[in-house]
C-alpha positions in Angstrom: -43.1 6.1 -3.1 -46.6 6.1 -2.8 -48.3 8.1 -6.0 -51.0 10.3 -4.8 -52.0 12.2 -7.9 -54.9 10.2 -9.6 -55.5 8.3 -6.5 -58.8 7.7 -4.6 -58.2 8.5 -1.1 -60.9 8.1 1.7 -60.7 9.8 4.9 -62.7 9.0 7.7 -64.0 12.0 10.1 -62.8 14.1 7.5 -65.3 17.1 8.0 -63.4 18.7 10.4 -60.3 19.2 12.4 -56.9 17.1 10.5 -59.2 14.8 8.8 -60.4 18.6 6.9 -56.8 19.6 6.1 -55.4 16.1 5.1 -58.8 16.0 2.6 -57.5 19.4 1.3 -54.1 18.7 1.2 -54.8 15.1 -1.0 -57.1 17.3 -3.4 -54.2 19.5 -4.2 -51.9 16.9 -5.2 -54.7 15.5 -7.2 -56.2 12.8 -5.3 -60.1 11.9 -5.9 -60.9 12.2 -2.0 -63.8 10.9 -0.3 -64.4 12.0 3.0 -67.0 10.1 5.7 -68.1 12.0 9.2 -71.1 11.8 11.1 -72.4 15.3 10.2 -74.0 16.2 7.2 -73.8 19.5 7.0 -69.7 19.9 8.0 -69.8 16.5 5.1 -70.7 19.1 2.6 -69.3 22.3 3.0 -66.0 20.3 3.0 -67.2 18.3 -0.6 -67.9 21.8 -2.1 -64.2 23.3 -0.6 -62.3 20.3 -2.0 -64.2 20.3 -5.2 -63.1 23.9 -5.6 -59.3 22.8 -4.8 -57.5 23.5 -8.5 -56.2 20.3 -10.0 -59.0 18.2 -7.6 -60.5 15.1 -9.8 -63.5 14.9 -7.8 -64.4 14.3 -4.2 -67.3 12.7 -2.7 -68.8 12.6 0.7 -71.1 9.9 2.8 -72.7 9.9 6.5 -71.2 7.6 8.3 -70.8 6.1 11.9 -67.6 4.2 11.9 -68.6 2.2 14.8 -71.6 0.8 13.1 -70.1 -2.3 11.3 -72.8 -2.8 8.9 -72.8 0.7 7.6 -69.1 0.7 7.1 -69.4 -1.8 4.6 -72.4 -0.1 3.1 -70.9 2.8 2.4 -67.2 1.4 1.4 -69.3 -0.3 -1.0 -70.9 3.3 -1.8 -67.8 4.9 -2.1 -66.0 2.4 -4.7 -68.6 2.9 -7.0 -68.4 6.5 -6.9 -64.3 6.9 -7.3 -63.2 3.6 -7.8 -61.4 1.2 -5.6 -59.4 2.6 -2.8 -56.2 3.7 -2.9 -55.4 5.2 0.4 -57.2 4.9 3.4 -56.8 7.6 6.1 -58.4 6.3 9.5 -58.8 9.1 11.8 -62.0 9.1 13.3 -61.9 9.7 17.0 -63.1 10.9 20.1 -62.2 11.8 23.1 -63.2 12.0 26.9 -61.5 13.9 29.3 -62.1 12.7 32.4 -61.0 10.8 35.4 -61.1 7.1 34.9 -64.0 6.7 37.7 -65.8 9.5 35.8 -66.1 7.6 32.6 -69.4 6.5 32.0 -69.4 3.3 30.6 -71.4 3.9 27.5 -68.4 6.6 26.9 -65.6 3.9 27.3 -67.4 1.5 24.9 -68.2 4.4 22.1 -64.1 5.2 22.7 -63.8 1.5 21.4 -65.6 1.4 18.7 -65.0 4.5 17.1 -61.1 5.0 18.0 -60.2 1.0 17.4 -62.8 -1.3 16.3 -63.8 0.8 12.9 -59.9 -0.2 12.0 -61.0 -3.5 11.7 -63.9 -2.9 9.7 -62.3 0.2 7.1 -59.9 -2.8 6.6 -62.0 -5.5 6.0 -64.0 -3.4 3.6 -60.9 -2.1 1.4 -58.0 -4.2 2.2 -58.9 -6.9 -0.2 -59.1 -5.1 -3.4 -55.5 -3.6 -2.3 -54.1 -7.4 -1.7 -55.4 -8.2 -5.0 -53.4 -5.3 -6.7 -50.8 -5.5 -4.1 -51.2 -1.3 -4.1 -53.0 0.3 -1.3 -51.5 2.7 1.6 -53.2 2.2 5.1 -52.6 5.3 7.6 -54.0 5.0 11.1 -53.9 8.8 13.1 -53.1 7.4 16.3 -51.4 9.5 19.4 -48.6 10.5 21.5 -50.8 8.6 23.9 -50.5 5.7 22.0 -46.8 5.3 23.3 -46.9 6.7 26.9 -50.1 6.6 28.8 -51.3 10.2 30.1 -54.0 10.9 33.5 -57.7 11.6 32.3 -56.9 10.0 29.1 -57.1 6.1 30.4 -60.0 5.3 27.8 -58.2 7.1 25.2 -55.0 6.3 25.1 -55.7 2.7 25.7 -57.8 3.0 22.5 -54.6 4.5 20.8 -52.5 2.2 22.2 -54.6 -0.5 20.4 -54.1 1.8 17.2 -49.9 1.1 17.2 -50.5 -2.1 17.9 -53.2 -3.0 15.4 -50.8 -1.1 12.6 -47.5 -2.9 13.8 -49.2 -6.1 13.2 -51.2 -5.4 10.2 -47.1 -3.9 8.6 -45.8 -7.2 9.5 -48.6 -9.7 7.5 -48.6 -7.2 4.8 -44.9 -7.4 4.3 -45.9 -11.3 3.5 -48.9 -11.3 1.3 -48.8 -7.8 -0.6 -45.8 -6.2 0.5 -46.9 -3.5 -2.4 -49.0 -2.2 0.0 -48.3 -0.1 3.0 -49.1 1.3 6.4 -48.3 4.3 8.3 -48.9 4.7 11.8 -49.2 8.8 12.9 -48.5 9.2 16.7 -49.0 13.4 17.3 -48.7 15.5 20.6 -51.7 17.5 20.7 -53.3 19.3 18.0 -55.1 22.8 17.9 -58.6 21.4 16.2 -60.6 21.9 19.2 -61.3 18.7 20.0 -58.3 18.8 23.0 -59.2 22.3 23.4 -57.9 23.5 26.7 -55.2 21.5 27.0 -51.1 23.2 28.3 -47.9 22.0 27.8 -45.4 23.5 30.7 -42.4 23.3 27.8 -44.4 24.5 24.7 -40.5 24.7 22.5 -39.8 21.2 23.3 -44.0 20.0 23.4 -45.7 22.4 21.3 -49.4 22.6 20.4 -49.7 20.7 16.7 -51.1 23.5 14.3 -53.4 21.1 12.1 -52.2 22.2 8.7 -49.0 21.6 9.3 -49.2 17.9 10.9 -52.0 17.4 7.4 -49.0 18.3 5.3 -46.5 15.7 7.1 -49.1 13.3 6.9 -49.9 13.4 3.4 -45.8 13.7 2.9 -45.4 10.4 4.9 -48.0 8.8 2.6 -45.9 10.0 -0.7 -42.5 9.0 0.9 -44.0 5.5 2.4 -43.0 6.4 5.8 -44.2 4.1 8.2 -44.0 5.9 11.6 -44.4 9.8 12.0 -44.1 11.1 15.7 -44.4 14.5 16.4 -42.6 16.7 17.9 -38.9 15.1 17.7 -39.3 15.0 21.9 -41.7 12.2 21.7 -39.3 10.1 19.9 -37.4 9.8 23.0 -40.7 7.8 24.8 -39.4 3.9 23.5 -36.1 5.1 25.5 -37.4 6.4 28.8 -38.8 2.8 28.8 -35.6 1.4 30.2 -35.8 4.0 33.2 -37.4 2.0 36.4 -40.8 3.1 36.7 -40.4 5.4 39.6 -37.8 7.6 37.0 -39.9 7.1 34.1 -43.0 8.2 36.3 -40.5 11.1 37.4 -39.5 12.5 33.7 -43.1 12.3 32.6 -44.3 14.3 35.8 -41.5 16.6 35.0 -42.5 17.5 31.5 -46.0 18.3 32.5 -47.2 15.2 30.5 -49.5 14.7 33.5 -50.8 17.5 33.6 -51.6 18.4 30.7 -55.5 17.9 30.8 -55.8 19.6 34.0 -57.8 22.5 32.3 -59.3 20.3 29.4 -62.8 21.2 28.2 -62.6 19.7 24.7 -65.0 20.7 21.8 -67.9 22.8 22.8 -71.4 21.4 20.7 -74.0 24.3 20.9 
């Protein structure tokens, strides 16, 4: 079991959307949460909310662009010295595009990368030492359903989430060598109602609902306390590893079927004023 109360837990992109409600949910059970996003003004309406949680220790909140490398470090270096080291790390930045593979500009594709796989490498480097050295730590990447089936219009982002199950499978299996005290969980959600996939359908909502992003928070932050080390939701998208042994044509088929396809016919996504 993974103690949350009296932690310091940092959750990247965490002035919005799940990042918000997993921030709030960690305050309650006492956590000292430090949040990061990229806007300053959602960074601290979300500090004052948390700090008004009953039974929060303190919460703190920093700018910060996970893609740039340099300022990752900066600020993980920031944030120790304002809660202590780490505790749990919650990486769930991301963005999404939308579009048709030939619409992708490229600058879109390469921001994909660096925001939705390449900051894994660098919240890790920044905080994964000091949780070797105590062999304590808890690592949760917010991947996607995408991440295990790929999906039309999503080819940027579900490669990137792809990358995501990968880069946790591997990082579970060195850890399980050198600190096996310390653990990872890999979250791997249909879609969520934040906005950011707004517009979205599902043609079998009972057996591919919408995620509400409270509740997928809460199972989050319970598969954190419980060290659970793969959450998929809903129960349908467990059955993706199986399809795999259908010939492509059949797999293709069942997919098509369940209106994975699609589903981001009538995407528009987060509207910015």
């Amino acid at each position: 079991m993974s103690e949350i109360a009296g932690r310091h837990a940092l959750v990247t992109g965490g002035a919005s959307g799940i990042g918000r409600a997993m921030a709030k949910h960690l305050a309650a059970q006492g956590a000292r949460v430090t949040i990061w996003d990229i806007n300053p003004t959602a960074l601290d309406a979300v500090i004052n909310e948390l700090r008004a949680v009953p039974g929060c220790p303190g919460a703190h909140g920093f700018v910060c662009n996970v893609a740039d490398r340099a300022q990752v470090y900066a600020r993980a270096a920031e944030a120790t010295a304002a809660g202590g080291p780490v505790d749990i790390l919650i990486n769930n930045a991301g963005i999404v595009s939308g579009k048709d593979f030939l619409e992708l500009p490229d600058d879109k594709i390469e921001a994909t990368f660096d925001i939705n796989v390449l900051s894994l490498f660098w919240t890790g480097k920044a905080f994964l030492p000091s949780m070797i050295q105590r062999n304590r730590g808890h690592i949760v990447t917010i991947a996607s359903a995408s991440g295990l089936i790929g999906v039309a219009r999503l080819a940027d982002y579900s490669s990137s989430k792809w990358a995501a199950v990968g880069f946790d499978e591997s990082l579970r299996a060195e850890l399980s060598k050198v600190a096996p005290g310390v653990m990872t969980t890999v979250v791997c959600p249909f879609y969520i109602n934040t906005g950011m996939f707004r517009g979205v359908r599902s043609r079998f909502p009972f057996l591919l609902p919408i995620l509400e992003e409270d509740d997928v928070a809460r199972r989050v932050v319970h598969a954190i306390h419980t060290d659970r080390r793969r959450l998929i939701m809903p129960w349908l998208v467990h059955l993706v590893p199986a399809m795999r042994v259908l010939p492509v044509g059949a797999f293709d088929w069942v997919a098509n079927f369940l209106g994975v396809n699609a589903s981001m016919d009538e995407f528009v996504g987060r509207q910015h004023p």
